[in-house]
N, C-alpha and C positions, 0 to 999 in steps of 0.2 A: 284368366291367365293360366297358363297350364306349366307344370313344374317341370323344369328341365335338370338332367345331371349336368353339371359342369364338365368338359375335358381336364385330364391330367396337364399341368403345368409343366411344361420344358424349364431347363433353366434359361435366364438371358429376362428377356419381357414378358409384362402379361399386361393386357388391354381390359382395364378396367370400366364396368358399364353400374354407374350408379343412380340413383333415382334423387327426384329435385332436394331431398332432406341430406343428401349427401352417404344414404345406404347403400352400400355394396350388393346389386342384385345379381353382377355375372364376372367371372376373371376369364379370359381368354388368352389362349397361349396362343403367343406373336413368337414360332421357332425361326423365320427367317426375318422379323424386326418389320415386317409390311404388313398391311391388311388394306382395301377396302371397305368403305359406307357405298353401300349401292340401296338403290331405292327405284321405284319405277314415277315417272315421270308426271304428276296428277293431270298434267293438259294433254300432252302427247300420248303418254302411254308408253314410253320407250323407257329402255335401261340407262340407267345413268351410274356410272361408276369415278366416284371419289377414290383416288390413289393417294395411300400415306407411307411412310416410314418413320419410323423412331431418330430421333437425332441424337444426337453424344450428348446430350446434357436432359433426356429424357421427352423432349420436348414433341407432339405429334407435327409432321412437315408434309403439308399436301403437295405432292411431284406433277400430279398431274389430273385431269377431269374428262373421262371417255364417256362419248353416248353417240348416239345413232341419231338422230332427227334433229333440226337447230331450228324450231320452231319455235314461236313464244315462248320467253322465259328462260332461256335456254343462253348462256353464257356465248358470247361470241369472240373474247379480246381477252388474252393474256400475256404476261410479261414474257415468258417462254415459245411465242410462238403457239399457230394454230398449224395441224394438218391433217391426212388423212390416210389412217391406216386400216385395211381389210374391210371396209365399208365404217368405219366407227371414227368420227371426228374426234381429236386429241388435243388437248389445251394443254400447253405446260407450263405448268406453274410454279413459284418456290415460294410457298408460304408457312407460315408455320403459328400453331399453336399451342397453349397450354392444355387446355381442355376441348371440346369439340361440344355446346349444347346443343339437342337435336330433338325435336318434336316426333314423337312415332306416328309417322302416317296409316291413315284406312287401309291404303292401298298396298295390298301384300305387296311380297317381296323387300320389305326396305329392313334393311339390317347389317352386319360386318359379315365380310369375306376374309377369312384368313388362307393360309398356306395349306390347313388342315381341312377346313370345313363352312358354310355359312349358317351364322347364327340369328332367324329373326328376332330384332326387338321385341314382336307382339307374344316369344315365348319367356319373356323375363318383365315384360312391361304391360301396362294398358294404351290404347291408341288415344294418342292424345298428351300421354305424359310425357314429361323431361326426362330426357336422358342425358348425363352427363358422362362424358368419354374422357377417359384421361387413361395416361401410359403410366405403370412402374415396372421397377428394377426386380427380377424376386431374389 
């Protein structure tokens, strides 16, 4: 695991990434209330981007799920409508969670997109462990 600085915190949100003991190992400043889990696809190989926002009662709200190849594995049916925009199929979704538990994959690339910057998992984490995602207020 290699140490990373943390970014300065905006006020508004910050995207908390904790480990299965319930440690605080990363805060990320959410300045426009969005970010992204993107990871790359372990069958296909393609980019897969989870779209979030913050909801008024702190809660994380998946809007939508972009990826490029609808291959194996690959989500096909959502309540919002499928389509396709600039070659990248688009699921829209409206769902919403507390926390987001998320296993970090082998495969680079899988980590948060914010507004600012992306953060791999495998620089706060080992491959393999939980990570637990949850939104506060600062």
């Amino acid at each position: 695991m290699t140490g990373c600085q943390r970014p300065p915190l905006a006020p508004g949100h910050e995207l908390v990434l904790a480990d299965s003991q319930g440690r605080i190992r990363a805060s990320l400043a959410l300045p426009d209330g969005r970010f992204s889990h993107v990871f790359v696809h372990s069958i296909n190989l393609s980019l897969v981007e989870e779209r979030f926002r913050v909801g008024e009662a702190d809660q994380l709200l998946l809007g939508a799920v972009a990826y490029a190849d609808t291959s194996s594995g690959m989500p096909s049916e959502a309540e919002g409508g499928f389509r396709l925009v600039d070659g990248r199929f688009i699921l829209d979704l409206a769902r919403e969670f507390s926390q987001l538990p998320i296993r970090v994959s082998p495969v680079p690339g899988h980590g948060i997109q914010t507004a600012e910057s992306f953060f791999a998992f495998t620089d706060f984490f080992e491959t393999g462990d939980l990570v637990l995602v949850r939104v506060k207020r600062r």
